[in-house]
Each structure stands twice: as C-alpha cells, then as structure tokens.
MARSEDO-306618 format. One record per residue (C-alpha): residue number from 1; x negated, y negated, z negated; residue in one letter. Coordinates in nm, 2 decimals. Each point is the difference from the previous one (the first is absolute). Layout:
// residues N
<rec NUM; <X; Y; Z>; 'A'>;
...
// end
This chain:
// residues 350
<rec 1; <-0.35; 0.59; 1.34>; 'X'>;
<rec 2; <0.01; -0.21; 0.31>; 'X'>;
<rec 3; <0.00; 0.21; 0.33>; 'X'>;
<rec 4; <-0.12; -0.20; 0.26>; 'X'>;
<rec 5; <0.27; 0.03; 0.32>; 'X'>;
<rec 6; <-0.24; 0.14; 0.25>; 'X'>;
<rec 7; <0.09; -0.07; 0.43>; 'X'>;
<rec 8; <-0.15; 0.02; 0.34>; 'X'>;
<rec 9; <0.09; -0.10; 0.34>; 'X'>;
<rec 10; <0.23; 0.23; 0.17>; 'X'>;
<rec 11; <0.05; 0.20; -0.29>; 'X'>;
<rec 12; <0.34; -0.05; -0.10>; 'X'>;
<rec 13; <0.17; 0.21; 0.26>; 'X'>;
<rec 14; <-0.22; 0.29; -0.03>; 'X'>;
<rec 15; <0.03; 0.05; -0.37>; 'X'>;
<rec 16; <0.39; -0.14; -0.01>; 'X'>;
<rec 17; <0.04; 0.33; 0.23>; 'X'>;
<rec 18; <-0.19; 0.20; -0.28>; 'X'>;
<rec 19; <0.16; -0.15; -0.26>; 'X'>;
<rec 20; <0.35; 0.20; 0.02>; 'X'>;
<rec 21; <0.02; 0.08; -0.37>; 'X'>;
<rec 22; <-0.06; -0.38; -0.09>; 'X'>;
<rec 23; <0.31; -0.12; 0.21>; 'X'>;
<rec 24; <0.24; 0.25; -0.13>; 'X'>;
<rec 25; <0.31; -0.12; -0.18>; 'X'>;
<rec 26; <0.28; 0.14; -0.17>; 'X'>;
<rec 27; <0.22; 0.04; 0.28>; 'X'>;
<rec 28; <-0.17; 0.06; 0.32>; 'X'>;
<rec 29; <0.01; 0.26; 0.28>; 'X'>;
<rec 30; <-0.09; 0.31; -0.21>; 'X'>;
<rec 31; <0.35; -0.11; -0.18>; 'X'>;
<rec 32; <0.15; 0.27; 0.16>; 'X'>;
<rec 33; <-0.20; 0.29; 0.04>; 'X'>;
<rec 34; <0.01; -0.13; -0.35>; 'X'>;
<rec 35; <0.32; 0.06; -0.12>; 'X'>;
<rec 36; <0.08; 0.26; 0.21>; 'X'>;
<rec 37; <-0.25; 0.20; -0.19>; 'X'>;
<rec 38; <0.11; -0.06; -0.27>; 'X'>;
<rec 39; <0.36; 0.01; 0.02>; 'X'>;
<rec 40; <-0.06; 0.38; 0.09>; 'X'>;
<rec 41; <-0.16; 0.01; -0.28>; 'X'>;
<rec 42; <0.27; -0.17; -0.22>; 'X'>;
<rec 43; <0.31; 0.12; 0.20>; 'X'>;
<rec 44; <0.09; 0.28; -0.23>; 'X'>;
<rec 45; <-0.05; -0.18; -0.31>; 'X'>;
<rec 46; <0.23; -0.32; 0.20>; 'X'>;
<rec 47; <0.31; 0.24; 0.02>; 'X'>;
<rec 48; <-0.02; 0.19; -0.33>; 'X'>;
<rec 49; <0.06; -0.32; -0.17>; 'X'>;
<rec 50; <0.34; -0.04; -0.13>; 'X'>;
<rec 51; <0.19; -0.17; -0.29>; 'X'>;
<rec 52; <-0.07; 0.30; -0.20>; 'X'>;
<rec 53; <-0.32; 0.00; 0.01>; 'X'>;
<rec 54; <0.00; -0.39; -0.06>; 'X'>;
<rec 55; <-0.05; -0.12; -0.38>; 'X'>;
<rec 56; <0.35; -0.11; -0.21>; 'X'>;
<rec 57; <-0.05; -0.35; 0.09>; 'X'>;
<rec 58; <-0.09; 0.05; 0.35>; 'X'>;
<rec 59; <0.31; 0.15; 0.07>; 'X'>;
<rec 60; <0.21; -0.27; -0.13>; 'X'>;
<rec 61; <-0.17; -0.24; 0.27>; 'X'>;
<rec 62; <0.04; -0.05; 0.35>; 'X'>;
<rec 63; <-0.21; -0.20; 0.21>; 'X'>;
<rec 64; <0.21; -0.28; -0.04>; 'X'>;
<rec 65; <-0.02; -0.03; -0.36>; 'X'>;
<rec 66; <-0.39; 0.13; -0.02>; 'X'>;
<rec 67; <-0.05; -0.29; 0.24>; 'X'>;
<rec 68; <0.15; -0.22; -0.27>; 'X'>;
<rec 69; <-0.23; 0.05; -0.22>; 'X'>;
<rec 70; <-0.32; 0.03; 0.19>; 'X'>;
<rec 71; <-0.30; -0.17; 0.02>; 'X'>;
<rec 72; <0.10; -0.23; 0.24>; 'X'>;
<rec 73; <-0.23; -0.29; 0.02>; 'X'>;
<rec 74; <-0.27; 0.16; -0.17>; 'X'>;
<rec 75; <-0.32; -0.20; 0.18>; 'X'>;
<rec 76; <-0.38; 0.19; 0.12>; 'X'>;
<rec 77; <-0.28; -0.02; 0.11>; 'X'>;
<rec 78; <-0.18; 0.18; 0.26>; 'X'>;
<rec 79; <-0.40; -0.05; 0.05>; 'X'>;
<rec 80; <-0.15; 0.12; 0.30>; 'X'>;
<rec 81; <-0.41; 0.09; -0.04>; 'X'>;
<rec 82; <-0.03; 0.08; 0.36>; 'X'>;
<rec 83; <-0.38; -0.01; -0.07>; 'X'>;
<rec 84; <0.05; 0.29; -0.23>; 'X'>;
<rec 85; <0.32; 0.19; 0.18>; 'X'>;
<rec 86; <0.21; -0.04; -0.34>; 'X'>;
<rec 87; <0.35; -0.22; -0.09>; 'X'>;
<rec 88; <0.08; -0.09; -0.34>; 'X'>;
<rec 89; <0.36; -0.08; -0.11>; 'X'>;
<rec 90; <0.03; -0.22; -0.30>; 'X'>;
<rec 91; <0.35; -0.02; -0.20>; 'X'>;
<rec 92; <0.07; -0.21; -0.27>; 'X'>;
<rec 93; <0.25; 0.13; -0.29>; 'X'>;
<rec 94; <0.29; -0.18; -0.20>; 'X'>;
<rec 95; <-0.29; -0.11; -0.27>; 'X'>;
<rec 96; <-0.18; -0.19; 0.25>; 'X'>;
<rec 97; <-0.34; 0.30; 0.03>; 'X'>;
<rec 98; <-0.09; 0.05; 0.32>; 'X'>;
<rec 99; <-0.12; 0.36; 0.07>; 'X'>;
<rec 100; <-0.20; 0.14; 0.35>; 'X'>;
<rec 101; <0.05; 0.33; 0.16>; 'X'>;
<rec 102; <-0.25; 0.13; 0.06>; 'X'>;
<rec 103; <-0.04; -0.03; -0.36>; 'X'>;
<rec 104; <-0.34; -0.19; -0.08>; 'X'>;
<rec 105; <0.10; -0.10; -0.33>; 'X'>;
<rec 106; <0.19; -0.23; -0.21>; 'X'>;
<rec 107; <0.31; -0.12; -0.02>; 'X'>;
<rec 108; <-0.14; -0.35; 0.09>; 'X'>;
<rec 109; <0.14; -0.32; -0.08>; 'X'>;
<rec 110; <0.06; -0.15; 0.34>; 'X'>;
<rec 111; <-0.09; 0.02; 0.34>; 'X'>;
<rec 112; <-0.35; -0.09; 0.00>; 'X'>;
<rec 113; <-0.10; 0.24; -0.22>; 'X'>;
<rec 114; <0.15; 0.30; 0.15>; 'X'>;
<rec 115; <-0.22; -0.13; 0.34>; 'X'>;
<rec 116; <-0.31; -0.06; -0.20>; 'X'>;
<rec 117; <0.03; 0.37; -0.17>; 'X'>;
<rec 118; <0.04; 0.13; 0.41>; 'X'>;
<rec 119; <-0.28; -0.16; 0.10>; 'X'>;
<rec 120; <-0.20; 0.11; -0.31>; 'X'>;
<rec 121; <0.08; 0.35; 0.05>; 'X'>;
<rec 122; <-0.09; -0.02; 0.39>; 'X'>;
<rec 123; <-0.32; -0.12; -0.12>; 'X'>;
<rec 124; <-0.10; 0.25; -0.27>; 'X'>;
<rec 125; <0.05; 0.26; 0.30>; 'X'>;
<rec 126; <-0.23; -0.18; 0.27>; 'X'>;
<rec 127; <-0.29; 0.21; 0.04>; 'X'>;
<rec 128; <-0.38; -0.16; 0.08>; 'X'>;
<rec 129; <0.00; 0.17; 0.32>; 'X'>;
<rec 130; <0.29; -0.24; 0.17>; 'X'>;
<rec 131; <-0.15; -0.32; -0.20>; 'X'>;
<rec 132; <-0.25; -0.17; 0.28>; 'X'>;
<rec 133; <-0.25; -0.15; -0.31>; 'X'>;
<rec 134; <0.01; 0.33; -0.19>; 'X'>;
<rec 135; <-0.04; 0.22; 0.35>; 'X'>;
<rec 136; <-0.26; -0.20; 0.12>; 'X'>;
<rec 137; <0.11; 0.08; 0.35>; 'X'>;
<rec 138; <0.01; -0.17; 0.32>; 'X'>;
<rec 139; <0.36; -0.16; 0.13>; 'X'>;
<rec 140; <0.02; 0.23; 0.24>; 'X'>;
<rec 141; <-0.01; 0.28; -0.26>; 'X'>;
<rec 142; <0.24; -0.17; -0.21>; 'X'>;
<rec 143; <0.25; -0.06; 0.27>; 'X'>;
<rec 144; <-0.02; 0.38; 0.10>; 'X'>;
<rec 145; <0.06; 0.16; -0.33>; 'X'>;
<rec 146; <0.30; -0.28; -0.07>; 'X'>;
<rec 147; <0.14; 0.20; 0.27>; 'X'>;
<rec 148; <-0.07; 0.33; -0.09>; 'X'>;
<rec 149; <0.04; -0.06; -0.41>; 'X'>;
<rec 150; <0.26; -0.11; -0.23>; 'X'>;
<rec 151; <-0.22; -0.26; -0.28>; 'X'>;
<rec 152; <0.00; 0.26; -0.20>; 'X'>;
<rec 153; <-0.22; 0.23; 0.19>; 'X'>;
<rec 154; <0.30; 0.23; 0.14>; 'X'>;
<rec 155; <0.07; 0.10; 0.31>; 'X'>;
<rec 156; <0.24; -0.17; 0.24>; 'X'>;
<rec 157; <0.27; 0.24; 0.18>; 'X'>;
<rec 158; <0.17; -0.09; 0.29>; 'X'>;
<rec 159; <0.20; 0.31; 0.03>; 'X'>;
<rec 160; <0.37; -0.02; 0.02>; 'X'>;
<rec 161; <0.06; 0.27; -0.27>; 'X'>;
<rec 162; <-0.19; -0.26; -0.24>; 'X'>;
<rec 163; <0.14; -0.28; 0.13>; 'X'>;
<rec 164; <0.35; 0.16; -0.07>; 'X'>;
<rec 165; <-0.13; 0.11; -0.37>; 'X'>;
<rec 166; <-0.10; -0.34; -0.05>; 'X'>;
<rec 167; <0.32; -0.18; 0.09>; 'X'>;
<rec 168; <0.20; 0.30; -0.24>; 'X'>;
<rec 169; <-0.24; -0.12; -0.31>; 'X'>;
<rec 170; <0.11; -0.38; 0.06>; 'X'>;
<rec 171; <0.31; 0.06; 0.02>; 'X'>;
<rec 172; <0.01; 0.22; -0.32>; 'X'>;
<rec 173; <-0.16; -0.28; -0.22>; 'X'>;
<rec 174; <0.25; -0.24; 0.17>; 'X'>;
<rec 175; <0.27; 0.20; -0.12>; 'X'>;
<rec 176; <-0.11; 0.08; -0.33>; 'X'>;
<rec 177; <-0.05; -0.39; -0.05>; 'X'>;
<rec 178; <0.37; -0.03; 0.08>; 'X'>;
<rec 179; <0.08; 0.29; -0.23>; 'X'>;
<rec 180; <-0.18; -0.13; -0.25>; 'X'>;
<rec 181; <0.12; -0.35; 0.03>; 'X'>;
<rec 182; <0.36; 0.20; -0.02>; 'X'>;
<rec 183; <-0.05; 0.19; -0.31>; 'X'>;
<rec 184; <-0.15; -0.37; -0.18>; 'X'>;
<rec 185; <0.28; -0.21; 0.09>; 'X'>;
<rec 186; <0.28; 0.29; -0.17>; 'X'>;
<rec 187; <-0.18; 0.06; -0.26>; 'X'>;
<rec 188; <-0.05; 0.31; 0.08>; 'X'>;
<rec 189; <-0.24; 0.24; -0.15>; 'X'>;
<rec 190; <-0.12; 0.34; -0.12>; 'X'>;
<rec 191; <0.27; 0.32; 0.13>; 'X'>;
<rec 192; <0.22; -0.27; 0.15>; 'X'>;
<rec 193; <-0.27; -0.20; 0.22>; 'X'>;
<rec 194; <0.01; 0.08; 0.35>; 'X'>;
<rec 195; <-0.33; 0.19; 0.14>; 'X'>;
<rec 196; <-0.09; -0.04; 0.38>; 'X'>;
<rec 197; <-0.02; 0.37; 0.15>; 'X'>;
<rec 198; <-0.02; -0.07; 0.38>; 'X'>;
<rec 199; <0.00; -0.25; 0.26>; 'X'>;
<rec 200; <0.24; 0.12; 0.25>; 'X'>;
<rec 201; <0.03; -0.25; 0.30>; 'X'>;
<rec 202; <-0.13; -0.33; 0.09>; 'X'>;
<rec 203; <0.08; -0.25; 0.25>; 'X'>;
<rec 204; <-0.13; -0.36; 0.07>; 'X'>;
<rec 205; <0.16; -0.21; 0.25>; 'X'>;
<rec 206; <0.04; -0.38; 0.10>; 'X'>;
<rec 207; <0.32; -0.18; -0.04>; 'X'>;
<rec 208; <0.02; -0.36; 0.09>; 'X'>;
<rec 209; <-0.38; -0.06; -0.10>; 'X'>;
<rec 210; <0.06; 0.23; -0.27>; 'X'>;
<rec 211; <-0.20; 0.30; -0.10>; 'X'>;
<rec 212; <0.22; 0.24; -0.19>; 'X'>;
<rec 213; <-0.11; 0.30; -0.13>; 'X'>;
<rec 214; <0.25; 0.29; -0.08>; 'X'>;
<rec 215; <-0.11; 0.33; -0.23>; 'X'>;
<rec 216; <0.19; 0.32; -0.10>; 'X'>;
<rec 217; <-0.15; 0.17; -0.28>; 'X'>;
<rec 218; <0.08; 0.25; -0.28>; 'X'>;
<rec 219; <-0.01; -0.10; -0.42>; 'X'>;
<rec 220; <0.11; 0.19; -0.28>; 'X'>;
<rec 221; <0.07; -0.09; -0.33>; 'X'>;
<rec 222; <-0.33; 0.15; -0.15>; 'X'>;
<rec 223; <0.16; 0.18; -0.29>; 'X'>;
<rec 224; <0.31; 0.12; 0.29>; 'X'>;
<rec 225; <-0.11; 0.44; 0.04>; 'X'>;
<rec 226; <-0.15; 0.09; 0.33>; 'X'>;
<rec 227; <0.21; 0.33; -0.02>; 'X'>;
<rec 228; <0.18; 0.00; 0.31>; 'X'>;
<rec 229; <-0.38; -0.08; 0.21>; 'X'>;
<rec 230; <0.15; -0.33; 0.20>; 'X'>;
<rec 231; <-0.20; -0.30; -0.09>; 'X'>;
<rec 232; <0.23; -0.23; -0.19>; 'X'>;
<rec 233; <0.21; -0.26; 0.19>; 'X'>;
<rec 234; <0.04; -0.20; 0.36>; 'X'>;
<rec 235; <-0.11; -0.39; -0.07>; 'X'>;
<rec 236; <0.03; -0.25; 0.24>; 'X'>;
<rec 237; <-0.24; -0.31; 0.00>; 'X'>;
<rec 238; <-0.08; -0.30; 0.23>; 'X'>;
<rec 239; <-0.25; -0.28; -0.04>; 'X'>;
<rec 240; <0.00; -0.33; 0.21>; 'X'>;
<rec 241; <-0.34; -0.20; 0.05>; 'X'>;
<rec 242; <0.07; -0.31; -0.13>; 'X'>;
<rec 243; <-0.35; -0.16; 0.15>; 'X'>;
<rec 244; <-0.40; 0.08; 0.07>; 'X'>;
<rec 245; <-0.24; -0.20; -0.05>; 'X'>;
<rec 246; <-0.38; 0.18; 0.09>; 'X'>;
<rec 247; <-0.03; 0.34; -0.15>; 'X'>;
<rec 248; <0.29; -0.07; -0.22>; 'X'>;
<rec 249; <0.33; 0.07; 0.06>; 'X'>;
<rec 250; <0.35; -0.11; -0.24>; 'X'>;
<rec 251; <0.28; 0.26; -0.01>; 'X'>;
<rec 252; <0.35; 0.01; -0.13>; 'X'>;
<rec 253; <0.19; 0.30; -0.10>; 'X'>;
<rec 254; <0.34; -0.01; 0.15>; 'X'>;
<rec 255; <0.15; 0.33; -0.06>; 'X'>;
<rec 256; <-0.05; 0.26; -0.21>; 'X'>;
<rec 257; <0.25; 0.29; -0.10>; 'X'>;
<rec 258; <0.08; 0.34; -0.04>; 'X'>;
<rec 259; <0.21; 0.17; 0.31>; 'X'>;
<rec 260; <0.09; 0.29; 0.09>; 'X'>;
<rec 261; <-0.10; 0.25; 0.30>; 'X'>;
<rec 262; <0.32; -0.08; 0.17>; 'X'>;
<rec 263; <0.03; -0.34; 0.03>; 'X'>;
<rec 264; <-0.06; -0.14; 0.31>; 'X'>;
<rec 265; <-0.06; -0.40; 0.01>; 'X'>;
<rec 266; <-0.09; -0.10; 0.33>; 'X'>;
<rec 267; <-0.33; -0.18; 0.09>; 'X'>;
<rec 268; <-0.17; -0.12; 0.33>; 'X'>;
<rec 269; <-0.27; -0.03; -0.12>; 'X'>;
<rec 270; <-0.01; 0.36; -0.06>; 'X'>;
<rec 271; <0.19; 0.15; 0.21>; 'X'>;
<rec 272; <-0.11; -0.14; 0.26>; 'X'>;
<rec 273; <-0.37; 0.10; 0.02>; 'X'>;
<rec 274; <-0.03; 0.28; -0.20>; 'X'>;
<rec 275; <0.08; 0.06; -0.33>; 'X'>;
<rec 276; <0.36; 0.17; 0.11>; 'X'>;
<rec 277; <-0.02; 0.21; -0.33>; 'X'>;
<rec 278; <-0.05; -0.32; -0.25>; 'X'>;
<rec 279; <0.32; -0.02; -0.25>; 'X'>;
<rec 280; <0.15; -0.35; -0.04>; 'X'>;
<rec 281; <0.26; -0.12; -0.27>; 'X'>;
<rec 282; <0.35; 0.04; 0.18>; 'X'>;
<rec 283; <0.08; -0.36; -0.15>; 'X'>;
<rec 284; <-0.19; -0.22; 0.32>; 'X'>;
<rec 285; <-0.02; -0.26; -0.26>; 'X'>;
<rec 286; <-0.25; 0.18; -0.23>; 'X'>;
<rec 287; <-0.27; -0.07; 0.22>; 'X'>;
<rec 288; <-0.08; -0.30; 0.20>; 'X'>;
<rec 289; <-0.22; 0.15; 0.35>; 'X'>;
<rec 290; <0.10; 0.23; 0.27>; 'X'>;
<rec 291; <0.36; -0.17; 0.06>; 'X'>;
<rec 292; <-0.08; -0.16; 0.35>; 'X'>;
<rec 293; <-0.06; 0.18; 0.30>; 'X'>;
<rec 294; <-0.34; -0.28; 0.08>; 'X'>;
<rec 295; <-0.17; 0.17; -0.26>; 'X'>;
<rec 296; <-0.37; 0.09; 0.12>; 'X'>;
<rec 297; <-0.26; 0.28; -0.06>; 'X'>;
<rec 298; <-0.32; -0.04; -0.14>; 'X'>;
<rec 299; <-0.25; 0.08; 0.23>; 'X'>;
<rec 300; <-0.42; 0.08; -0.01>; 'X'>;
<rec 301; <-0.23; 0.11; 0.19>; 'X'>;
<rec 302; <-0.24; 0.29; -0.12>; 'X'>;
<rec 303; <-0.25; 0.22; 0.19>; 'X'>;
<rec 304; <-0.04; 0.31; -0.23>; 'X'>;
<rec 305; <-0.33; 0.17; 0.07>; 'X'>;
<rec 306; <-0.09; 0.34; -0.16>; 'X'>;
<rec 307; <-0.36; 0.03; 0.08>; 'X'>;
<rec 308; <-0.23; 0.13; -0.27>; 'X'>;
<rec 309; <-0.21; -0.24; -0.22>; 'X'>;
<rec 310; <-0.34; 0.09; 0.19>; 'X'>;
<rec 311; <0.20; -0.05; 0.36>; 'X'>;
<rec 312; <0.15; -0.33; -0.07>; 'X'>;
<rec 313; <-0.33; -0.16; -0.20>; 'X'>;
<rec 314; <-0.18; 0.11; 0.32>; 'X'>;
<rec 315; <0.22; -0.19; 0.20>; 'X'>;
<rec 316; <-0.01; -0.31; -0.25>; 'X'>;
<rec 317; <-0.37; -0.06; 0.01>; 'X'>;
<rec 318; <-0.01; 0.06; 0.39>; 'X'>;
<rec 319; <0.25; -0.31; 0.01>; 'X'>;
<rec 320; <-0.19; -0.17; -0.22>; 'X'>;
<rec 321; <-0.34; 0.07; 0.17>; 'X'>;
<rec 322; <0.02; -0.30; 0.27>; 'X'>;
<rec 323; <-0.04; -0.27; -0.30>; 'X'>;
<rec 324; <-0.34; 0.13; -0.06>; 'X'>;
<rec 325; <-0.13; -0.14; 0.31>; 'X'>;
<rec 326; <-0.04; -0.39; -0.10>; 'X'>;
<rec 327; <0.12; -0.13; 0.34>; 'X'>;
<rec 328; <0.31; 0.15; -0.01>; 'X'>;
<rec 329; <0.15; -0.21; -0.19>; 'X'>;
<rec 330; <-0.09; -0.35; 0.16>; 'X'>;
<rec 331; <0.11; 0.20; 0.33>; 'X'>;
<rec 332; <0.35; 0.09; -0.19>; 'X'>;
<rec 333; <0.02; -0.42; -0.09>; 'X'>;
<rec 334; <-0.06; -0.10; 0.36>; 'X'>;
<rec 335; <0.27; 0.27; 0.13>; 'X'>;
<rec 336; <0.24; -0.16; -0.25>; 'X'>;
<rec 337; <-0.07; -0.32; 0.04>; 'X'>;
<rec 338; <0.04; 0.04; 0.38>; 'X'>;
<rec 339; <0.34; 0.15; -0.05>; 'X'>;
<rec 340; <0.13; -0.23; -0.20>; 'X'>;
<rec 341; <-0.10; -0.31; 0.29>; 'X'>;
<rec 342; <0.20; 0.22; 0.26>; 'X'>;
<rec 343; <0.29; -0.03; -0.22>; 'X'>;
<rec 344; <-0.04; -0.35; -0.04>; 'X'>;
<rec 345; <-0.04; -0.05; 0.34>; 'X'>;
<rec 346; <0.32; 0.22; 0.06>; 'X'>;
<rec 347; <0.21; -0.18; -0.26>; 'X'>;
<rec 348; <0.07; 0.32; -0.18>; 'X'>;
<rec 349; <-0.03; -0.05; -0.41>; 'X'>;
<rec 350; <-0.37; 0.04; -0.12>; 'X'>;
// end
C-alpha cells in the first residue's frame, strides 16, 4: 500500500518537537533513569549469583574461556520504522536462515525477504483512518493525526515513563537475538539452551567513530531449577555498528560471555557517563570499546510532555489552524524566501 509522504511549509520543526517518540533510540538520555531503575530492581538477584547457583558447565568457565567460544563475529541487522516507532533486528544462523525479532515469521532465506515480511506485516496493521485515499481527508487532517497516531490507529505517547518502556522492549529483543544466535551456533538446545531472563544494563557510546553498545543481562540454562529465586547467570555482551545506510543499520557481535558479579573490567565508555554498575570481562581483551579515555556519550534531545490526549489534540489543531487561511502560506513563502536573500546577501550558508 503506497502512503503518500505528506509536508507543508514550516511544518517540520513543529511536529519534529512533537515527534519525541519517533526520534528515540536505544541509547539515549532516558539510559539512565533507565538503568537505574532497573538495576534496583535487579540488584538483589545481581549478588545472589554465585558459582553455585551456576550450571556444571558454567562453573568450569571463566570469562576468558566463555569469551573463547562466543559468538564473536556473529553479524545483524537493525531496521528503524521511525514512521511506525518500532526496530527490528534480523540475525542470520550457521545454516544461512535469517530470522527477525520481533518475530514476523519465517526463517527467511536472505535478507530481502526478512525486509519484505517487515514491511508486509507493517502493512497488514495500517488502519483506513491514517491512509489519505481510504480517509478521504484533507492534508491538513492527515498531517495532524500523523502526529497524534501511530499507522495503526494507536496513540502516540511522549511520556518519559513510555519512552523508557520502549527503549527496555528494544533492548530485550536485541538481546534475545544474541541469545538466540548463541544457543544456534553451540548447538545448543532443549534443558541445556540458554533462556534470556533479564536485561540488566545498557550502555551506548562512541569510540573513534564507533558506536558500541554494551549489555548485562541474566540467562539460564532452561532446564537449570529456579530453586534458590536468582535469575540464572551474569552475561556480558557488546555489539559494534559496522555501517548505516538509511533506516538500516549492520552490526557485529564482538563479545559475548558469561561473567561473574565480581569481575570488574574497566570501561570509559561506561564508566564514564553512567552505567557505573555495568560488569565487564576482567580480560580487557574480551571486548574491544571503552579502552580510551576519548570515548563519547550518546546524546538526544527529548521534550517529554504528559498532557492528556484531549489537552495535547487541542493544542495540535490550534497549531494547525493558520494553514486553513489560504494566504498563509504564500505569506510563509515570501518570509522564507526573504530570509534566505539576507543570508545570501550576508555570506552565511543558504
């Protein structure tokens, strides 16, 4: 179903300043309200894990020789829909099936397919409402409820508690990708295949044009007994971006292995803004980001609003009430088109 892109004049920094749920990413500001939040919640379960608490085979491992045999390597995907709010991973497996989290079916035989199924299953959900043919609606109308509506008829938040739910559901399917790709690659399955129970921490940071990302999180072996109530054991992952390219972007698994709650790696990158409480391998050479102090935060702006649905759609139309007078926008043209002459005039870039 083609969705015709719909614009006006003088538009884009009004609704870009609506739009706070669209330009949220996996690691921005929220990261650590975040994972403060939910290292309070995870804390106990963090220090009850011990060795004996930790599977036969864990035990004989330490994140040296779990390093070893990791994933490392291991290549994603990541697809941004910020037109629908949503990010898809994609991993590939040993066989050469490449699978999507969320899961919208397959295993698929290559690329192509997986992004054909996404966009098939966007689709299916778009409702006639947000489809400008099937609404039979002015653009005005249109461009208002693109603001106020996700395509498939659900209601935008831009509260920080959602945004913050949001960014803990991406990074769960991100990590049970990795798990996933984990449990493929070592052939292992039923009791003894690992189970993601909880992402712990996150961090992503820049490192000589590098965007790393770091994760705790907690797996068990799923047939390992929950009888002692902690949540299994303390993993360790991090994922480079190898490139982007539009809403795509390629990723790289560069470490993953099991640690324990004492070791104590040190990192920049998350040390240094914020993530004090994320575990790294003790071995420096496990992981590849976070070793020089240049290492940069990444940073987004957001402007959380928590005004009820009728408040805020009342203040959208009374924005959007000006482009019903038809001069207003050949005024809005001659403004710009005078502003752009000063510049000229002035030298600066137009």
């Amino acid at each position: 179903m083609n969705v015709p892109r719909i614009s006006f004049p003088g538009w884009r920094m009004s609704h870009q300043k609506i739009r706070c749920e669209e330009e949220r990413h996996v690691g921005g500001n929220v990261e650590a309200a975040s994972s403060a939040q939910t290292m309070q919640e995870q804390g106990s379960s963090i220090a009850a894990t011990s060795s004996s608490s930790q599977p036969a085979e864990a035990v004989a491992h330490d994140a040296t020789e779990t390093s070893k045999n990791s994933s490392n390597g291991s290549l994603f995907w990541a697809r941004r829909r910020n037109d629908w709010g949503l990010m898809f991973y994609i991993r590939v497996d040993l066989q050469g099936s490449f699978h999507t989290y969320p899961d919208v079916g397959g295993p698929f035989q290559n690329l192509q397919e997986a992004n054909n199924a996404i966009d098939r299953h966007l689709d299916a959900r778009r409702v006639p409402k947000m489809c400008i043919e099937q609404a039979k609606v002015s653009k005005r109308e249109m461009a208002i409820r693109t603001i106020m509506y996700w395509p498939d008829g659900t209601r935008k938040k831009c509260s920080q508690s959602h945004a913050i739910e949001k960014i803990r559901d991406d990074n769960r399917q991100f990590v049970q990708a990795l798990v996933d790709n984990y449990n493929k690659d070592h052939n292992l399955f039923g009791d003894i295949a690992y189970e993601l129970k909880d992402v712990v921490h996150h961090k992503l940071f820049v490192e000589k044009h590098m965007l790393y990302w770091h994760f705790n999180f907690m797996a068990k072996n799923k047939g390992a007994d929950d009888f002692d109530g902690t949540s299994g054991n303390l993993f360790f992952a991090e994922v480079q971006q190898c490139k982007r390219q539009g809403e795509h972007e390629e990723l790289v698994v560069s470490c993953f292995c099991m640690i324990k709650p004492i070791d104590n790696g040190h990192c920049y990158g998350c040390t240094t803004y914020g993530s004090i409480d994320m575990k790294h391998p003790n071995k420096s050479g496990a992981y590849t980001g976070g070793h020089l102090y240049a290492c940069k935060k990444m940073k987004f702006k957001r402007e959380w609003s928590d005004e009820d649905e009728e408040t805020e759609e009342a203040r959208i139309r009374r924005m959007y009430k000006e482009y019903d007078d038809p001069h207003f926008l050949k005024k809005l043209r001659r403004f710009r088109k005078e502003q752009r002459r000063l510049k000229s005039e002035k030298g600066a870039p137009v």
